[in-house]
C-alpha positions in Angstrom: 88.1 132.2 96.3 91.5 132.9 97.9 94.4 131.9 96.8 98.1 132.9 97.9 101.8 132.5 96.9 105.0 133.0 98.1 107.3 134.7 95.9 110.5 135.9 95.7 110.9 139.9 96.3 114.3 140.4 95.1 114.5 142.8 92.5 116.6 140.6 89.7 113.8 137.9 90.2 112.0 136.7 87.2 108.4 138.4 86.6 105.7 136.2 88.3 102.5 135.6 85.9 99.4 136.7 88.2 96.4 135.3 86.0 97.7 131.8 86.1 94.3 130.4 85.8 95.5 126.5 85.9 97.2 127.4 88.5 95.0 129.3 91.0 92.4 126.4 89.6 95.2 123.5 91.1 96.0 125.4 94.4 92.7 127.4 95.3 89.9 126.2 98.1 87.4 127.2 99.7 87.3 126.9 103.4 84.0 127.9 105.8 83.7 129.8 109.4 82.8 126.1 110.7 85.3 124.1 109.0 87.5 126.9 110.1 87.0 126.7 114.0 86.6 122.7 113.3 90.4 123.0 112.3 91.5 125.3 114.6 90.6 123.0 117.3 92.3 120.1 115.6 89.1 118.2 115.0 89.4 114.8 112.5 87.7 116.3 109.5 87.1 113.3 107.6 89.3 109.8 107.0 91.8 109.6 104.3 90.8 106.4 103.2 91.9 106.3 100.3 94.8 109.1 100.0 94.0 111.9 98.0 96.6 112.3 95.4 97.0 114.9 92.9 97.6 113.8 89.8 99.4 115.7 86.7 97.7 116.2 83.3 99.6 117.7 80.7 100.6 118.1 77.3 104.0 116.2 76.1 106.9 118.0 77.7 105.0 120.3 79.4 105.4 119.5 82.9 106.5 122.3 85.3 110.6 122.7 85.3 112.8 124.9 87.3 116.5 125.0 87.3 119.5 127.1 87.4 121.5 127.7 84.5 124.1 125.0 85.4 121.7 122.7 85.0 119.4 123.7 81.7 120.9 121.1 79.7 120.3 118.3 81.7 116.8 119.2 82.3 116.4 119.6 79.1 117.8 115.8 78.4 116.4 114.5 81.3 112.5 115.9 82.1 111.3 115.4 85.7 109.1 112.5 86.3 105.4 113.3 87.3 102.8 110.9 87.9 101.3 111.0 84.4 104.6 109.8 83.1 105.3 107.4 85.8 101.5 105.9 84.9 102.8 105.4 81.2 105.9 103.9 82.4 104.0 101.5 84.6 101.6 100.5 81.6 104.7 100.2 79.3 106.3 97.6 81.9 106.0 93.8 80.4 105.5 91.9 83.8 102.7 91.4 85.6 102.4 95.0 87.0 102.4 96.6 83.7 99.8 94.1 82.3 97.3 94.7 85.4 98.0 98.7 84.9 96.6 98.7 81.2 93.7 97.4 82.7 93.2 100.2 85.2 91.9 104.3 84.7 94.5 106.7 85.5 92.5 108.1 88.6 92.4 104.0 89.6 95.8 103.8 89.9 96.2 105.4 93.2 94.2 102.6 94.7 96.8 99.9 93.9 100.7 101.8 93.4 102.0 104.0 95.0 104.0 106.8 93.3 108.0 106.6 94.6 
C-alpha cells in the first residue's frame, strides 16, 4: 500500500504522528497498472450510483479538530459536526424525518439525506 500526506515543513510546526494506523487505513488504496492507464486516459471507471460517502465512526468527542489558539474555546464549546452526529441529530428530530431515520442503518442513510 501507498499512502501520502502533505505536511507542513516549517520548522515551529507541530510533530506529525507517522504510524497513524486509522489514518493510513481511511486514506490508503490500492491502485493497478490497468486501472492506472484506464485513468490516465479518462476512461468512466464505474457509475456512482449511489454516491460513495465516507462516513465518521468515533468515540464521543473524538472527532478530528483543528484550530488556532484564538479559537480553542469555541471549539471546545462548540465541536464540529460530522456525519455520525448529524445521523443522531436526524434520528433525535420529532417529525416525520426523524421518525423514518430510526428506522434506517447508519450506512442506509446515504440512500435517502443528504449530508449539508
Amino acid at each position: 500500500m501507498a499512502a501520502f500526506r502533505i505536511e507542513n515543513t516549517n520548522v515551529n510546526a507541530p510533530p506529525v504522528n507517522n504510524n497513524d494506523k486509522i489514518t493510513l487505513y481511511q486514506t490508503g488504496r490500492y491502485i493497478s497498472s490497468n486501472e492506472a492507464v484506464w485513468r490516465m486516459f479518462g476512461f468512466e471507471i464505474h457509475e456512482r450510483d449511489p454516491a460513495v460517502i465516507h462516513l465518521a465512526v468515533l468515540l464521543e468527542n473524538g472527532q478530528q479538530v483543528f484550530f488556532r489558539n484564538e479559537t480553542a474555546i469555541d471549539r471546545a464549546i462548540n465541536p464540529p459536526k460530522t456525519t455520525l452526529t448529524e445521523f443522531f441529530e436526524l434520528c433525535n428530530r420529532a417529525d416525520a424525518f426523524g421518525a423514518f431515520a430510526r428506522k434506517l442503518l447508519y450506512s442506509e442513510v446515504p440512500r435517502y439525506f443528504t449530508w449539508a
